[in-house]
C-alpha positions as MATLAB code, in Angstrom:
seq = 'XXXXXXXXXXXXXXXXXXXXXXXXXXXXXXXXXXXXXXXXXXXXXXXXXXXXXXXXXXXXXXXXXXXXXXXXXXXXXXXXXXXXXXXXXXXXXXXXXXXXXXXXXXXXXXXXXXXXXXXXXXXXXXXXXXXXXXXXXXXXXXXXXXXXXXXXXXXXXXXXXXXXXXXXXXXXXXXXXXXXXXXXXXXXXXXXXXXXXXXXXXXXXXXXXXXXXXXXXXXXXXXXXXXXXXXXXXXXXXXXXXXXXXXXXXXXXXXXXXXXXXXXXXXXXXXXXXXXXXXXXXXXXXXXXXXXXXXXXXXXXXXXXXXXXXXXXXXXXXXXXXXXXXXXXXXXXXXXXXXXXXXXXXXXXXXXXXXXXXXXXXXXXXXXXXXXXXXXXXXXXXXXXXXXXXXXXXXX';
ca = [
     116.565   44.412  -68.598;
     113.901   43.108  -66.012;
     110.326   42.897  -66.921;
     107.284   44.078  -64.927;
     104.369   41.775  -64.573;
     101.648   41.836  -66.767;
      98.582   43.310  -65.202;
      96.363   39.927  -65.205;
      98.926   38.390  -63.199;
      98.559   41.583  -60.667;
      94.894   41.846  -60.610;
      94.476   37.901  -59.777;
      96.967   38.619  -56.910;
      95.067   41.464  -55.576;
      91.891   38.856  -55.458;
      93.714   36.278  -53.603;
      95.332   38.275  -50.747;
      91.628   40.617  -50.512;
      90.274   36.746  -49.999;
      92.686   35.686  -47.630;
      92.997   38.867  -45.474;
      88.663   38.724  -44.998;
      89.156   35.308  -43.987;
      91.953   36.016  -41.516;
      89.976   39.223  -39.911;
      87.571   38.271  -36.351;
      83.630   38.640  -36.680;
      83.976   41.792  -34.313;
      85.559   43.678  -37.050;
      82.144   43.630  -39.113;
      79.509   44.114  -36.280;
      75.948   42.010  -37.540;
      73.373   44.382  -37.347;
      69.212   43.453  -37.822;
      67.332   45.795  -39.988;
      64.082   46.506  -38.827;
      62.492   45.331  -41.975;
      63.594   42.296  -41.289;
      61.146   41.951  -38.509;
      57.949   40.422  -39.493;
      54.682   40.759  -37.424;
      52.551   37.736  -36.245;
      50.004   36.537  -38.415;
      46.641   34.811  -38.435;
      45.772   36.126  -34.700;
      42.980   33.903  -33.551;
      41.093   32.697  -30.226;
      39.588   29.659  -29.154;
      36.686   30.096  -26.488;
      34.614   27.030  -25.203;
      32.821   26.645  -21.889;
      35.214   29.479  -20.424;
      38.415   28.169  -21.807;
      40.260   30.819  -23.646;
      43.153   29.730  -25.453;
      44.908   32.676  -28.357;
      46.774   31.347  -31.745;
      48.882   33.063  -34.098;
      51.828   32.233  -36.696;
      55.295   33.464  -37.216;
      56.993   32.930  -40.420;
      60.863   33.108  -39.150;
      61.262   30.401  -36.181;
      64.987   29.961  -36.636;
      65.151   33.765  -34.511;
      64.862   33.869  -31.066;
      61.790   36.089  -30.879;
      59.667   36.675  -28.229;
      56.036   37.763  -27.795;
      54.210   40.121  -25.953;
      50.382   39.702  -25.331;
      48.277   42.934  -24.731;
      44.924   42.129  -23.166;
      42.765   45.097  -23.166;
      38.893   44.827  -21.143;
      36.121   46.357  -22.486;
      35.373   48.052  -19.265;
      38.968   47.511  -17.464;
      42.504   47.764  -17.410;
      44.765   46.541  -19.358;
      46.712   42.929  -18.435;
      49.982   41.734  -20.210;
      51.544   38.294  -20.902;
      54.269   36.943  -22.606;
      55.798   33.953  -24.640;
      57.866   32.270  -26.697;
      55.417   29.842  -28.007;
      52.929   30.707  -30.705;
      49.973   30.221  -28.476;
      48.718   31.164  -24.982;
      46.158   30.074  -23.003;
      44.360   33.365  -21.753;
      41.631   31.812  -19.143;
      43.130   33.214  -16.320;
      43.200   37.122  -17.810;
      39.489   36.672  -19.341;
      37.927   35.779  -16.236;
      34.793   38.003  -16.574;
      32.608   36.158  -18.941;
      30.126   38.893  -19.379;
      33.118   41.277  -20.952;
      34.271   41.813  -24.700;
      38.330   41.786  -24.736;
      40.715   43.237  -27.238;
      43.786   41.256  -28.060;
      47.459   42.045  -29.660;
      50.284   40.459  -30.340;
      53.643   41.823  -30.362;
      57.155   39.845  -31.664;
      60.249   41.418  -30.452;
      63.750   39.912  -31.687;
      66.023   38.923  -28.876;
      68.388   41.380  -28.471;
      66.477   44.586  -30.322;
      64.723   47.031  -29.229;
      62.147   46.664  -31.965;
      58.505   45.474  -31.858;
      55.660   44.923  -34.663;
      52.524   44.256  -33.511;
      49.980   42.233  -35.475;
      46.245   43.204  -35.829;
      43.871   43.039  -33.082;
      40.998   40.868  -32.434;
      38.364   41.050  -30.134;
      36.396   38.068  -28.009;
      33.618   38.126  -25.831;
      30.850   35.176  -24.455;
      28.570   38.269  -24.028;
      25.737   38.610  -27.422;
      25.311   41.993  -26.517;
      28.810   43.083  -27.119;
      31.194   43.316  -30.428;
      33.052   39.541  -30.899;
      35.390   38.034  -34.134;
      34.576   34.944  -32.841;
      31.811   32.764  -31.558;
      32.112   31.658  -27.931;
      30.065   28.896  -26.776;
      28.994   27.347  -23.556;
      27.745   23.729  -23.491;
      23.797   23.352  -22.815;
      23.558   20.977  -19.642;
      22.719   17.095  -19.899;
      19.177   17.036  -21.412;
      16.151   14.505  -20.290;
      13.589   13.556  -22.178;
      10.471   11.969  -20.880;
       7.987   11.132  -23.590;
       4.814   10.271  -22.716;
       1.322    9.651  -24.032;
       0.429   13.224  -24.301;
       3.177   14.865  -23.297;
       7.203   15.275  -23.246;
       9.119   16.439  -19.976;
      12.269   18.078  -20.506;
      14.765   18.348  -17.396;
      18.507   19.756  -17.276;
      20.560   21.256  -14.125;
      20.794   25.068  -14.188;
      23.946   25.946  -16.079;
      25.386   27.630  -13.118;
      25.558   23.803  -11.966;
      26.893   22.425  -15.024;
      29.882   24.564  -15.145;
      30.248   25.949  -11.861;
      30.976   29.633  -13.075;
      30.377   32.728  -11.343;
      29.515   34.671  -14.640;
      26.145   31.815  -14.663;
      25.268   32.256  -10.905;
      22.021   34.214  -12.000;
      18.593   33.282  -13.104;
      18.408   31.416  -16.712;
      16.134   32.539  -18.955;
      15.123   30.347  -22.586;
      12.176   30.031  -24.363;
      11.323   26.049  -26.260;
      10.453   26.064  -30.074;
       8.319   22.774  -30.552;
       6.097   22.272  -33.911;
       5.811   26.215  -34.346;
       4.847   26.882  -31.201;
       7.022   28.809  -28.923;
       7.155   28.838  -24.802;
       9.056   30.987  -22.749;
      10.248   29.372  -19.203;
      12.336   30.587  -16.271;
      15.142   28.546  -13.662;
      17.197   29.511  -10.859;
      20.103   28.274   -9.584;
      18.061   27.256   -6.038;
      15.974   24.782   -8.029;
      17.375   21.496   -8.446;
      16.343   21.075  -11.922;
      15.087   23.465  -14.749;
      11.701   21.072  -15.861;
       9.611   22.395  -18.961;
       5.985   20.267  -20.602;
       5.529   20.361  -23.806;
       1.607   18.942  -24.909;
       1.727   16.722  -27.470;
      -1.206   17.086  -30.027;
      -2.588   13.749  -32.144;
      -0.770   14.549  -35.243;
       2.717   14.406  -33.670;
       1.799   10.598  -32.512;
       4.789    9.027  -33.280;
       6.572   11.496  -35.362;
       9.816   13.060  -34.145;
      10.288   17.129  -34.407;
      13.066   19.200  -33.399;
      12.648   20.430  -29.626;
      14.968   23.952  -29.761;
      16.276   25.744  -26.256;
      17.421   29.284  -26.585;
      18.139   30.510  -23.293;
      21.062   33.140  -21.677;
      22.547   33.897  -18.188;
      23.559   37.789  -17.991;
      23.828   37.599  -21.959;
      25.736   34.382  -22.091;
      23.928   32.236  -24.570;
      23.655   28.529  -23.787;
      21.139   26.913  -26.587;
      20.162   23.286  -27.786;
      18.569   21.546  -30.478;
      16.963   18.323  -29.817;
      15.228   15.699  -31.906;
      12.463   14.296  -30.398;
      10.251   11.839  -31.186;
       6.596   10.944  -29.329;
       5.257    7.867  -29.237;
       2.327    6.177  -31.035;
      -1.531    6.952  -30.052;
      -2.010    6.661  -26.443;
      -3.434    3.177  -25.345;
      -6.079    3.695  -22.323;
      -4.756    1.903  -19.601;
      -6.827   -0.019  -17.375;
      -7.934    1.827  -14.743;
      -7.342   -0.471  -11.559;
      -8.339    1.589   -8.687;
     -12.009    1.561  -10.503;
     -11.790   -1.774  -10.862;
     -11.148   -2.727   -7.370;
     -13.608   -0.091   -5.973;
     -16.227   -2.068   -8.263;
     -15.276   -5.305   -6.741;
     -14.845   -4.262   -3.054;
     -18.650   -2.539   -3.599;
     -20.351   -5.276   -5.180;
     -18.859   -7.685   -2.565;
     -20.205   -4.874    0.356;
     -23.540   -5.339   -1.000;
     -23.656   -9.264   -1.559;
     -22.991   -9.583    2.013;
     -25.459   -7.179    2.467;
     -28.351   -9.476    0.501;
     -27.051  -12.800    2.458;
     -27.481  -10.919    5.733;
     -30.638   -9.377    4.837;
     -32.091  -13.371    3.569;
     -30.930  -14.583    6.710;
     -32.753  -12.382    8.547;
     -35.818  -13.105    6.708;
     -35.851  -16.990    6.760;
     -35.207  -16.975   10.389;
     -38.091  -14.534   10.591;
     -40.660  -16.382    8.790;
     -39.290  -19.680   10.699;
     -40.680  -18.369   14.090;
     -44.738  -19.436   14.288;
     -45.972  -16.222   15.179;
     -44.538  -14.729   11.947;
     -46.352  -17.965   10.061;
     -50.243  -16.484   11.417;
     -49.525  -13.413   10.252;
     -47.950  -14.201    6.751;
     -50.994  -16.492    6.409;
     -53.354  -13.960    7.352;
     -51.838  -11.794    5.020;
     -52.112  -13.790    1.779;
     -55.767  -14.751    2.935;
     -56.547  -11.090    3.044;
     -54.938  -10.647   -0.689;
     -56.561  -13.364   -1.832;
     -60.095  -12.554   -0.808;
     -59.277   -8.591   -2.200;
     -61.236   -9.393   -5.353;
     -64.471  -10.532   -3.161;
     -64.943   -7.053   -1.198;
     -67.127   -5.917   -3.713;
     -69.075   -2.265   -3.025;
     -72.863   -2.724   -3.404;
     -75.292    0.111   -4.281;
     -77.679    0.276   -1.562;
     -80.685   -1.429   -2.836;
     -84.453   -1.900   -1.829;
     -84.481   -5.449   -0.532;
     -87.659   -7.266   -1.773;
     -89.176   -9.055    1.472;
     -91.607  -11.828    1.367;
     -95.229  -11.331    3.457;
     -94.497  -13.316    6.877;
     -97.771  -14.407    7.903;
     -97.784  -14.117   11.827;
     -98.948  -17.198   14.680;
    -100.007  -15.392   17.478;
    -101.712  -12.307   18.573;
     -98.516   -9.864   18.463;
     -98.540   -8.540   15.223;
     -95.049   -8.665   12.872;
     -92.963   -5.586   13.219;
     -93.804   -3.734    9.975;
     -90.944   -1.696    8.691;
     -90.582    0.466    5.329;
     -87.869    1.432    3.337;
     -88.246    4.973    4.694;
     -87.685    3.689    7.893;
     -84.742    2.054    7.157;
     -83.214    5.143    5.636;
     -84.363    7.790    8.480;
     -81.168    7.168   10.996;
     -83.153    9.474   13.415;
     -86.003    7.460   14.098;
     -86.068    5.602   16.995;
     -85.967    1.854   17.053;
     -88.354    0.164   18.992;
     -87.046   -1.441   22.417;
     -87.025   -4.769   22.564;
     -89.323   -4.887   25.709;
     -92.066   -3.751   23.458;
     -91.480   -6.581   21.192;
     -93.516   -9.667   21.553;
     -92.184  -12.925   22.064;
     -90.241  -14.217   18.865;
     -90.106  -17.893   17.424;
     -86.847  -18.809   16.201;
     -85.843  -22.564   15.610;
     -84.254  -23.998   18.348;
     -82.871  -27.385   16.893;
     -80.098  -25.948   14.855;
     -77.389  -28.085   12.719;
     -74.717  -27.853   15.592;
     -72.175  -29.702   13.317;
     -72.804  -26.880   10.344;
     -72.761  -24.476   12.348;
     -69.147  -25.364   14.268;
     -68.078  -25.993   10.443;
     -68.946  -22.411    9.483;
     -67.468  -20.712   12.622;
     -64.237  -22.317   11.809;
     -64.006  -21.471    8.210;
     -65.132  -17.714    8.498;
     -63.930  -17.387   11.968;
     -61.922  -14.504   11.128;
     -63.703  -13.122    8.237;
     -66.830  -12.542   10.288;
     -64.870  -10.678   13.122;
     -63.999   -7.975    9.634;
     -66.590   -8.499    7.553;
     -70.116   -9.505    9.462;
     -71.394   -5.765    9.105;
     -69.046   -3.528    6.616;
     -72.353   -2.224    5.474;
     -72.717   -0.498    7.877;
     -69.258    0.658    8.041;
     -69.434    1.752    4.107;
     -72.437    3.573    4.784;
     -73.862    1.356    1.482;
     -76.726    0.127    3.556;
     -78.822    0.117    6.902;
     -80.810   -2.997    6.073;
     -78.403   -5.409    6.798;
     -78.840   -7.217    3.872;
     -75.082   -6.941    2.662;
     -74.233   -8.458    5.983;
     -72.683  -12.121    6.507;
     -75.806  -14.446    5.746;
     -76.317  -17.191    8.124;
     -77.883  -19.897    7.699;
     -80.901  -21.576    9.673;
     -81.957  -25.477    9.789;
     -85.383  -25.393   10.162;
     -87.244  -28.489   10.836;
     -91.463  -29.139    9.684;
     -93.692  -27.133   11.276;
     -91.356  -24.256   12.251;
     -92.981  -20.709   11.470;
     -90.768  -17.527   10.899;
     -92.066  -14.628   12.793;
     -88.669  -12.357   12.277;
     -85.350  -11.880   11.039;
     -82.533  -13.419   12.223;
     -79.317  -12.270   14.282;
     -78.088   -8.613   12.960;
];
């Protein structure tokens, strides 16, 4: 009688020919087929913007499928613009030309081969302060100059249109300078060659440094900058050259002036004519304190006893005083005795010593009005030998 197999030697049979028939059967008989929840969305979305270069990041956690991305780049006030990928990043510049716009980013991953998207989250960028942003965008402040001097510090930079030669900057720049609480506001355009700002130092910044801080925009694109600066120490006074020299070139002018002026002099009072007249000069100062002003006074006359039979001329004080009595002519005079043996050699001595005086001051009495006797006149003397009688006056 023939027995059946047992039924563990059956059921490891049935394994074995299941296993070899699956191996034996082509990959078209089981199609492969990718669930959509298999399909993971980008992560970690982010953008880079710096001085106008816009460059977007993002991650993807399965690399080993051929997936590729879509880019949706939506304008605040414009159309929409697409891009696509297989990389994890994109640079963006060229779709986020308008600086002055806010943009709205997302990413899509798409299988190769399916129909099906997922989109990650969106962000949104923008240079402009006014509008909504994720992330900060900056744009480099130009080259900065400082000038420190004395009292002040100059600061210079090229208008930022310059610097990055953008069209969203080709406007007029705006910023105001925070120096040692103090706050200016200042203006440039991009016709002036360079944006220049003063700031006055005061004496208790003398050598100290402080932070200078620009905050400026160009159609609402900040560009800012904070500076250290430091002054120097109190102010030496320079010497002041141009007064110097002016000093010198005067004083030389009027040097010249007193050698010209002596010159002339000495080669005036070298000429004889100009010797007199110097002479006569000092004589005259010199004999100043002589020219004294008499009184008019009653002169006191000695009786003159007269020779002959004409009577003396008899005359009072009255007389003398009464300017509108007549004087008697000399025709009615009688003959006069006056010596006529004078001292020839005194008398040539006197002329010659009061030669001059006499011509000025023989009769300043009468001049002066002091008196009409003729007493304060030049007295001259008379050599008068034995025997010799006055019978008048001499000379008036």
């Amino acid at each position: 009688m023939l027995e059946l197999p047992r039924f563990s030697v059956l059921l490891r049979l049935y394994v074995c020919l299941s296993f070899a028939f699956s191996n034996v059967l082509p990959s078209t008989v089981l199609p492969s087929t990718v669930l959509p929840s298999t399909v993971r969305a980008p992560t970690n979305v982010s953008v880079t913007c710096h001085n106008f270069k816009n460059v977007l990041y993002w991650n993807y956690s399965e690399p080993e499928l051929e997936t590729a991305f879509n880019i949706q780049i939506q304008q605040y006030d414009g159309e929409l613009k697409l891009a696509h990928t297989n990389q994890t990043y994109l640079d963006i510049s060229e779709y986020t030309r308008d600086a002055e716009n806010s943009y709205y980013i997302i990413v899509e991953a798409q299988p190769k081969g399916s129909d099906l998207d997922v989109s990650s989250d969106g962000i949104r960028f923008s240079y402009n302060e006014d509008l909504d942003s994720d992330f900060t965008c900056v744009v480099d402040f130009p080259l900065l100059e400082v000038s420190v001097s004395p009292h002040t510090v100059e600061l210079s930079f090229k208008h930022p249109y310059h610097a990055h030669n953008y069209e969203s900057l080709n406007d007029e720049y705006l910023y105001e300078i925070s120096f040692n609480q103090t706050l200016g506001e200042y203006s440039c355009f991009p016709d002036d060659d360079m944006c220049i700002a003063d700031i006055h130092l005061i004496e208790s910044l003398y050598g100290r440094c402080v932070i200078v801080d620009i905050k400026g925009s160009v159609n609402s694109i900040p560009i800012e900058i904070s500076k250290n600066v430091c002054g120097t120490g109190v102010p030496v006074t320079s010497t002041d050259w141009t007064l110097i020299v002016t000093i010198l070139v005067c004083s030389a002018f009027v040097l010249l002036f007193l050698i010209l002026l002596g010159f002339v002099v000495y080669k005036k009072l070298t000429q004889p004519d100009s010797q007199s007249t110097i002479f006569s000069i000092l004589k005259a100062i010199v004999n100043v304190p002589d020219r004294v002003i008499h009184e008019p006074e009653h002169p006191t006359l000695s009786e003159v006893r007269s020779v002959g039979e004409t009577p003396l001329l008899e005359t009072t004080d009255e007389d003398l005083s009464d300017p509108s009595r007549p004087t008697p002519d000399e025709k009615t005079l009688g003959p006069t005795h006056f010596p006529t043996h004078f001292n020839t050699n005194l008398m040539e001595s006197e002329e010659q010593i009061n030669g001059e005086e006499m011509e000025d001051t023989d009769c300043e009495g009468f001049n002066s009005g002091n008196s009409f006797s003729g007493y304060d006149c030049q007295k001259f003397p008379i050599d008068m030998g034995q025997g010799d009688v006055v019978d008048a006056y001499g000379p008036r």
